[in-house]
Residue frames as a rotation matrix with the C-alpha (Angstrom) as fourth column:
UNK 1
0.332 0.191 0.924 -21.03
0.935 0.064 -0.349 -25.49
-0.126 0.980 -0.157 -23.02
UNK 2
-0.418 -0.417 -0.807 -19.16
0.347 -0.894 0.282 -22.37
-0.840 -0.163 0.518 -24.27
UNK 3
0.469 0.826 -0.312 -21.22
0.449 -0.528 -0.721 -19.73
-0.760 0.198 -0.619 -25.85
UNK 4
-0.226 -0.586 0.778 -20.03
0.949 0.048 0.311 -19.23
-0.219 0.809 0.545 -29.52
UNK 5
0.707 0.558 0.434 -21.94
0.560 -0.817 0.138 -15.85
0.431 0.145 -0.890 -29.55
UNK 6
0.976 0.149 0.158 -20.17
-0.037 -0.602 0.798 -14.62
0.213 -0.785 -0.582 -26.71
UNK 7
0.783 -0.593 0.190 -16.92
0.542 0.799 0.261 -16.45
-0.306 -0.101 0.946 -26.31
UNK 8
-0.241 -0.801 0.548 -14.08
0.765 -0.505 -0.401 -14.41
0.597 0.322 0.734 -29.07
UNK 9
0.529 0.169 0.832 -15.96
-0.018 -0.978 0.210 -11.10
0.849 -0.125 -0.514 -26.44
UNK 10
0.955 -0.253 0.156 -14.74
-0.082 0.280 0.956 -12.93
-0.286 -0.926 0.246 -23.00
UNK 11
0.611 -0.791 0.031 -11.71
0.745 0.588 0.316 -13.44
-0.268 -0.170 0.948 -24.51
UNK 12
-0.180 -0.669 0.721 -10.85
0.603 -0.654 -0.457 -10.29
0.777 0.352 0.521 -25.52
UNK 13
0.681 0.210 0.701 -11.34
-0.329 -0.769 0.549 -8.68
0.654 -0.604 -0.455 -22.26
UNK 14
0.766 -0.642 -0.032 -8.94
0.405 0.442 0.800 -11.46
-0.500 -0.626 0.599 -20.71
UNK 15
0.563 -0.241 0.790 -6.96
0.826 0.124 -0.550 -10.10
0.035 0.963 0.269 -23.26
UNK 16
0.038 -0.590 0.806 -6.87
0.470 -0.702 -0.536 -6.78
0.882 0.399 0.250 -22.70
UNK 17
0.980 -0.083 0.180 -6.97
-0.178 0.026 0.984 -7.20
-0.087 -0.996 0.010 -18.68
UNK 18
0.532 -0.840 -0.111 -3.66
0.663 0.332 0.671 -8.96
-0.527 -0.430 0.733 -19.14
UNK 19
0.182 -0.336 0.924 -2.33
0.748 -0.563 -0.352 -6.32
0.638 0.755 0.149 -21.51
UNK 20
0.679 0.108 0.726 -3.19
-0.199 -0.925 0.324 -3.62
0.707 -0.365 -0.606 -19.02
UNK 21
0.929 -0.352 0.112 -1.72
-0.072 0.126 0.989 -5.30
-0.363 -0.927 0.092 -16.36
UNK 22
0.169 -0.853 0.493 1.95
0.986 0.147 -0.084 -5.83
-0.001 0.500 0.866 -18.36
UNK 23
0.075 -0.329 0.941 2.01
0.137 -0.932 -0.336 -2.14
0.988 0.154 -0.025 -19.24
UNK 24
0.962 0.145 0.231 0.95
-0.097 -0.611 0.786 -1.07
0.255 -0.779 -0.573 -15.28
UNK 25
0.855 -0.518 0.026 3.87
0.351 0.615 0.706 -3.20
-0.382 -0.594 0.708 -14.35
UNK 26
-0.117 -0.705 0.699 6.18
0.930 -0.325 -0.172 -2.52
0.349 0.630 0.694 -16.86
UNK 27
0.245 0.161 0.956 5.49
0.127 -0.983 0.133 1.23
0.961 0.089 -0.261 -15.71
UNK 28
0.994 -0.035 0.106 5.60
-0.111 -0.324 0.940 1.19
0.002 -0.945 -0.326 -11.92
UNK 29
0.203 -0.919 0.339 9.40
0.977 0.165 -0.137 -0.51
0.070 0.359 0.931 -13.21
UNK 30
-0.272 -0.747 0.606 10.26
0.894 -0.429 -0.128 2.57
0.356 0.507 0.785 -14.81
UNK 31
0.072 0.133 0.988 8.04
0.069 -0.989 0.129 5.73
0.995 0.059 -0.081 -14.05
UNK 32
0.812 0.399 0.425 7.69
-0.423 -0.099 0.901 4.90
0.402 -0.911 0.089 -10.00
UNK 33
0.938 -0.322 -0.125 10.40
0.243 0.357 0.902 3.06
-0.246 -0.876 0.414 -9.13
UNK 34
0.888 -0.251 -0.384 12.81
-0.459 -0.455 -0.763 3.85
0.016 0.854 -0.520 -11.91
UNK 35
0.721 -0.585 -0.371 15.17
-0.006 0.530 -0.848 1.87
0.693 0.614 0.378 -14.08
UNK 36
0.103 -0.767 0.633 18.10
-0.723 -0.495 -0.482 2.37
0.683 -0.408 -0.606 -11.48
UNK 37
-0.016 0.403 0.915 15.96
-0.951 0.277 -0.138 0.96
-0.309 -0.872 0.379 -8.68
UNK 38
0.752 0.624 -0.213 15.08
-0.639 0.609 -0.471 -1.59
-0.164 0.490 0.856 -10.57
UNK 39
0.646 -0.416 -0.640 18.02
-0.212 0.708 -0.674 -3.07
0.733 0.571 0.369 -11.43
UNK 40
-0.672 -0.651 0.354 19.79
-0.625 0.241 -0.742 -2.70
0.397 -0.720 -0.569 -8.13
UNK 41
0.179 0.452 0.874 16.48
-0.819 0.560 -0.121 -4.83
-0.545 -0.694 0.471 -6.68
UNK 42
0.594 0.010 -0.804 17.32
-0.785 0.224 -0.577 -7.17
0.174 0.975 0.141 -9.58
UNK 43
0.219 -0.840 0.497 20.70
-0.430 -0.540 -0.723 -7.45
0.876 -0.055 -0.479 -8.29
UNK 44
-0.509 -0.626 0.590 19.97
-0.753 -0.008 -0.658 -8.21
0.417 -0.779 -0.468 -5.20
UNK 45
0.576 0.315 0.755 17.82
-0.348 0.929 -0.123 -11.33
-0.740 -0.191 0.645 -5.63
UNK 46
0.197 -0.495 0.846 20.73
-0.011 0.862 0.507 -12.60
-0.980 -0.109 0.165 -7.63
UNK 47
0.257 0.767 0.588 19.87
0.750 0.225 -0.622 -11.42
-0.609 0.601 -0.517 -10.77
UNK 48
-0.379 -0.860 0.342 21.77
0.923 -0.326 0.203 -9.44
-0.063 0.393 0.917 -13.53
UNK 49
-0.325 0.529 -0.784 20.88
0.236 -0.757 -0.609 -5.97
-0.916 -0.383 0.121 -13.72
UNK 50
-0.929 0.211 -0.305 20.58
-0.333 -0.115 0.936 -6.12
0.162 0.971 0.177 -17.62
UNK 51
-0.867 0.495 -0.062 18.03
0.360 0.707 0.609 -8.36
0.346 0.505 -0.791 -17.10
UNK 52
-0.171 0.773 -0.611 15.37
0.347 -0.533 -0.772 -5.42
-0.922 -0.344 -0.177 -15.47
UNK 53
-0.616 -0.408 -0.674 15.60
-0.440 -0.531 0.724 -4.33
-0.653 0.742 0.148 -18.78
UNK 54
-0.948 0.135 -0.287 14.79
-0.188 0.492 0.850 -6.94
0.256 0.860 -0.441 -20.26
UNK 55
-0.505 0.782 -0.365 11.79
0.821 0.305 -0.483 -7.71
-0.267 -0.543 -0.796 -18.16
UNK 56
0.030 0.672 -0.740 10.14
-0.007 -0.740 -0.672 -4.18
-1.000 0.025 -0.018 -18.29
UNK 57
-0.690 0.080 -0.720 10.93
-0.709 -0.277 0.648 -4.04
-0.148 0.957 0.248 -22.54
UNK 58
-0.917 0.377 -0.130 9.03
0.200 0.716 0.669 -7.58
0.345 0.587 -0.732 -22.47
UNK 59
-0.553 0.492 -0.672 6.27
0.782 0.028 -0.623 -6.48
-0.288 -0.870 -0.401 -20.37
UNK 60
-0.446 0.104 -0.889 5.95
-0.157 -0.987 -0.037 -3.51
-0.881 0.123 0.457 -22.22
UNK 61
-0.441 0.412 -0.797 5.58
-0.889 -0.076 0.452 -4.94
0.126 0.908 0.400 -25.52
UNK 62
-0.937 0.233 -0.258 3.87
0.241 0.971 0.002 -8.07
0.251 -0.060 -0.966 -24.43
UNK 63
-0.057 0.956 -0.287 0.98
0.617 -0.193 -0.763 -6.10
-0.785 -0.221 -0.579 -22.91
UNK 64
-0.166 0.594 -0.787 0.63
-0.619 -0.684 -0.385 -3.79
-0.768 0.424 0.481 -25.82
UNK 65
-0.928 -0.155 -0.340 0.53
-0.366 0.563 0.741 -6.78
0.077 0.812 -0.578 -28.27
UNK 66
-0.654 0.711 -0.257 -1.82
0.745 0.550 -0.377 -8.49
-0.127 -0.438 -0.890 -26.21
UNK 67
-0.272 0.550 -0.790 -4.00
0.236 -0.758 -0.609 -5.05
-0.933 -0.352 0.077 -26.12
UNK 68
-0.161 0.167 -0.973 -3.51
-0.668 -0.744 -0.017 -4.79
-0.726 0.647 0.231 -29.75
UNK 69
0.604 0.493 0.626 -4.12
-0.406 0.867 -0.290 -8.64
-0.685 -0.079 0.724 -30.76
UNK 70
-0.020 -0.825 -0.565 -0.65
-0.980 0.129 -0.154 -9.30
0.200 0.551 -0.810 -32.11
UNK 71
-0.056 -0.235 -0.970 -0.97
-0.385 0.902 -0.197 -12.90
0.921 0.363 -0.141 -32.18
UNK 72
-0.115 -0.035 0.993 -2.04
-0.952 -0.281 -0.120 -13.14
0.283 -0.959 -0.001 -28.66
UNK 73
0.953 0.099 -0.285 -2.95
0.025 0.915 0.402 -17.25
0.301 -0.391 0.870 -28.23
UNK 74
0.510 -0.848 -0.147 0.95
0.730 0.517 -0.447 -17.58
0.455 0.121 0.882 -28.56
UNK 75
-0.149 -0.587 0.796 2.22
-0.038 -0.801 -0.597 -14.18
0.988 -0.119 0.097 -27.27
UNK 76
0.569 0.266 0.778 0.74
-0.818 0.087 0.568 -15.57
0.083 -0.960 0.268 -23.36
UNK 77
0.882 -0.348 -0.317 2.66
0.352 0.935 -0.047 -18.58
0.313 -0.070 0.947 -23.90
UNK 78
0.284 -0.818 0.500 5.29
0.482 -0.329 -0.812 -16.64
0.829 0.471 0.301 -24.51
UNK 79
0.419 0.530 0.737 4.50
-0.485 -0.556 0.675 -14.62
0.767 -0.641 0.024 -21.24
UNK 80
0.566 0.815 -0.123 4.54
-0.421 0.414 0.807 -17.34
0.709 -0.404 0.578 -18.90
UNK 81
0.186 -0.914 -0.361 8.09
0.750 0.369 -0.549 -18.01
0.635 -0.169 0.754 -18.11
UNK 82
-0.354 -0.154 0.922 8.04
-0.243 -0.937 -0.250 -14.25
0.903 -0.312 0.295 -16.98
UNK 83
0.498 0.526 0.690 5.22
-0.755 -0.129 0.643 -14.35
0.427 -0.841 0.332 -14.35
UNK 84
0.800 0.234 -0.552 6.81
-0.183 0.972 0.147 -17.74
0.572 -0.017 0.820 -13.46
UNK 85
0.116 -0.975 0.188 9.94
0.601 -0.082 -0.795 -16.43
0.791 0.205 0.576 -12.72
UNK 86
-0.211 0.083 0.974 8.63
-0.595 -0.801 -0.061 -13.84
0.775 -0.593 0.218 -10.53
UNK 87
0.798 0.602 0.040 7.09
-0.472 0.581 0.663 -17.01
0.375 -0.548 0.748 -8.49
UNK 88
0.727 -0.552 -0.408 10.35
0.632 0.770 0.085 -18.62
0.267 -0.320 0.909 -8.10
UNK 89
-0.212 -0.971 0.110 12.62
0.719 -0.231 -0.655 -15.81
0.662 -0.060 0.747 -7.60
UNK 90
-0.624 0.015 0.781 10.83
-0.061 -0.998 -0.030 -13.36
0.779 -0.066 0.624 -5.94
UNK 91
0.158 0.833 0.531 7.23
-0.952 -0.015 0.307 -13.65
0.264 -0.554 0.790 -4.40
UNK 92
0.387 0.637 -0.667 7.42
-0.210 0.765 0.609 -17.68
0.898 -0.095 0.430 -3.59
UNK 93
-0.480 -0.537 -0.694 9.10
0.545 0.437 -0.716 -17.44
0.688 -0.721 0.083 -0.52
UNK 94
-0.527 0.510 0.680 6.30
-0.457 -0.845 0.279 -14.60
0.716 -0.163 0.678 0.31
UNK 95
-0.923 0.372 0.103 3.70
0.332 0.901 -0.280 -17.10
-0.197 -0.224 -0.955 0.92
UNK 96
-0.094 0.869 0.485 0.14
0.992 0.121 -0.025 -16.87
-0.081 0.479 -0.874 -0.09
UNK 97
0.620 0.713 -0.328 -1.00
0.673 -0.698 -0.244 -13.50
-0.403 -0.069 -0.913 0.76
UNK 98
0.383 -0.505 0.773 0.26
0.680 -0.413 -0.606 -10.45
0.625 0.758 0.185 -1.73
UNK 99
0.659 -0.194 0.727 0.44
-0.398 -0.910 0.117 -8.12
0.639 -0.366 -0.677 0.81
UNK 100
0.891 -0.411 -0.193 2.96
0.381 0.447 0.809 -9.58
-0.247 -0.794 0.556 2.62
UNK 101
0.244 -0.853 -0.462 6.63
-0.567 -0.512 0.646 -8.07
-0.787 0.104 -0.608 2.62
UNK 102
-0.740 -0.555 -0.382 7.71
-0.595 0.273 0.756 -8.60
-0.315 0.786 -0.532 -0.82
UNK 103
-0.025 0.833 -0.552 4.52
-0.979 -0.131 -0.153 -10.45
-0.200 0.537 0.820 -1.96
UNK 104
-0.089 0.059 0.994 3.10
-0.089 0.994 -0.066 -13.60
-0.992 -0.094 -0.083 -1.96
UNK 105
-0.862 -0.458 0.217 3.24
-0.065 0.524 0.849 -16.05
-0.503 0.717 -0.482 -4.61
UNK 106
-0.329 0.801 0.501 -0.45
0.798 0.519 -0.305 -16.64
-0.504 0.300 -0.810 -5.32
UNK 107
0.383 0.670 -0.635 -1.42
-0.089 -0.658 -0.748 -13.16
-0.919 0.343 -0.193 -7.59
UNK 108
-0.130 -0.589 -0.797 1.50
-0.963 -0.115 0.242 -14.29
-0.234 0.800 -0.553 -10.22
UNK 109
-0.873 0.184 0.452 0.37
0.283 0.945 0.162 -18.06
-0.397 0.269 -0.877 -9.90
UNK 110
-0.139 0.941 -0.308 -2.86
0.335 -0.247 -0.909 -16.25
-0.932 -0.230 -0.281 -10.85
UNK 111
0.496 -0.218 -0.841 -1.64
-0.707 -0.663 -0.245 -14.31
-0.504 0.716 -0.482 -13.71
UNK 112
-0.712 -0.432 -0.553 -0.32
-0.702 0.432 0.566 -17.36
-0.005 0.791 -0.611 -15.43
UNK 113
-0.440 0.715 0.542 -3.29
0.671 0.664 -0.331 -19.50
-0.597 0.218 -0.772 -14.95
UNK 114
0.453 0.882 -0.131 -5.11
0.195 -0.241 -0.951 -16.79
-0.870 0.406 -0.281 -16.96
UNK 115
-0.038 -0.505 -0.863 -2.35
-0.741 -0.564 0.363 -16.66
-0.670 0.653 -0.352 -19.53
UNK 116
-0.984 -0.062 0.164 -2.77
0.041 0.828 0.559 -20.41
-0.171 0.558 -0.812 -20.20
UNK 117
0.371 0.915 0.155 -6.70
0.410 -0.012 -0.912 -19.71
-0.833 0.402 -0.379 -20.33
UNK 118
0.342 -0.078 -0.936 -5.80
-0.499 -0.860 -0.110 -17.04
-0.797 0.505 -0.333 -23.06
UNK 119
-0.777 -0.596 -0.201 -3.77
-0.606 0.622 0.496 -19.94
-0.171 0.507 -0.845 -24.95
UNK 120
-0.902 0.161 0.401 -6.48
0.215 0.972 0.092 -22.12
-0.375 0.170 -0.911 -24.67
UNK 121
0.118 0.993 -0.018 -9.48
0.523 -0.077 -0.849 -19.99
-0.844 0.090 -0.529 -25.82
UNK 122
-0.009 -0.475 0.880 -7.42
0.993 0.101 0.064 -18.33
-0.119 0.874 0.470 -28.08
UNK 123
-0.614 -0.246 0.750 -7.06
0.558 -0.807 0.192 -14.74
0.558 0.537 0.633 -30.07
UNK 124
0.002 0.935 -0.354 -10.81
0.727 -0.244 -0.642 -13.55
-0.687 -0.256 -0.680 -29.10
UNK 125
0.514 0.858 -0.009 -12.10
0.718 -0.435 -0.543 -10.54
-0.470 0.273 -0.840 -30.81
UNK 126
0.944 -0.323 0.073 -10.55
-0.304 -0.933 -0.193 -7.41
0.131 0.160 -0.978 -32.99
UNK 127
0.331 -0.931 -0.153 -7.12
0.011 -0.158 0.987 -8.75
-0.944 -0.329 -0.042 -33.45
UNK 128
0.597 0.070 -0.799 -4.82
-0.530 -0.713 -0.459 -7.21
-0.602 0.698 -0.388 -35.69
UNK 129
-0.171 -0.727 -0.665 -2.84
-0.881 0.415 -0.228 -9.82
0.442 0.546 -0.711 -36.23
UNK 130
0.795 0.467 -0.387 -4.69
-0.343 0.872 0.348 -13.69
0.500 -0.144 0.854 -36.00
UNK 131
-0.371 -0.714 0.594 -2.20
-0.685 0.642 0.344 -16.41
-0.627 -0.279 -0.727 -33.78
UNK 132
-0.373 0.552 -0.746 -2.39
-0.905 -0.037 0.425 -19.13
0.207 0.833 0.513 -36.32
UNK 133
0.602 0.635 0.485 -4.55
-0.765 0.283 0.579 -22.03
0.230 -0.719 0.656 -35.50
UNK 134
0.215 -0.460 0.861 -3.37
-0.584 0.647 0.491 -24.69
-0.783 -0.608 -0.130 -32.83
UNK 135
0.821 0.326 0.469 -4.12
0.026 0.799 -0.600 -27.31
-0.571 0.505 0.648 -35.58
UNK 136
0.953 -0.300 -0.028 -2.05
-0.068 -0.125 -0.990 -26.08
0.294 0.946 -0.140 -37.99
UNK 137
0.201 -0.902 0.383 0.99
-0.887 -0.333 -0.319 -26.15
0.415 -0.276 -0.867 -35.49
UNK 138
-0.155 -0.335 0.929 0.74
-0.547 0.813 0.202 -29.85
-0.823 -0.477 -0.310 -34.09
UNK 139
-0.855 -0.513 -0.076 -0.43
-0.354 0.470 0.808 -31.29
-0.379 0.718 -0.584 -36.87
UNK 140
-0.353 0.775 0.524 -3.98
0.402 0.631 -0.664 -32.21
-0.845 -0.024 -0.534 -36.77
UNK 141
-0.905 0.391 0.165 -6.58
0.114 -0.152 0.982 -32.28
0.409 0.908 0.094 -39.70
């Protein structure tokens, strides 16, 4: 049974957990490894170098949306291709454990299982901008 009291509070902390993380990332990108780096590791898993860019701008605003409840049920959907991406290009040839050279696969299979929670409990608390409801997008009454 999910606690109707509690419930929009649990979800805004998944919320702004997954926000934080997006920015950290999106930062270690640019301030620690910097933009340069970044695209030459890009690069060399095959990958245009525009497209570090594009990763760290979505990251960037994806966690501060999410942090600031910009439509957040639908902004994790939105998400999910990312972290996915990292699973197939990057970390899944890691195996399990993260700390392995070049990271395992199982902290980004992690990070999208809690984006599809986020989809499926929805907005939670304090958002400035509602996602509008599921219903109203498939069709139900």
């Amino acid at each position: 049974m999910i606690d109707l009291v509690t419930a929009p509070y649990a979800a805004l902390l998944l919320r702004w957990s997954l926000g934080i993380m997006f920015i950290a990332h999106a930062m270690l990108k640019w301030r620690v490894f910097t933009m340069p780096v970044t695209v030459a590791t890009f690069q060399s898993i095959g990958l245009p170098g525009w497209f570090a860019y594009l990763v760290t701008t979505a990251e960037l605003v994806g966690g501060g949306c999410l942090i600031l409840g910009i439509a957040p049920r639908y902004l994790a959907v939105l998400l999910i291709p990312l972290i996915v991406g990292t699973i197939i290009t990057v970390h899944g040839k890691n195996g399990w454990v993260f700390s392995n050279k070049g990271g395992g696969w199982e902290f980004p299979a992690f990070w999208t299982a809690t984006l599809v929670v986020q989809f499926l409990v929805g907005d939670g608390a304090w958002t400035l901008l509602p996602s509008p409801p599921l219903s109203s997008l498939i069709g139900a009454h």
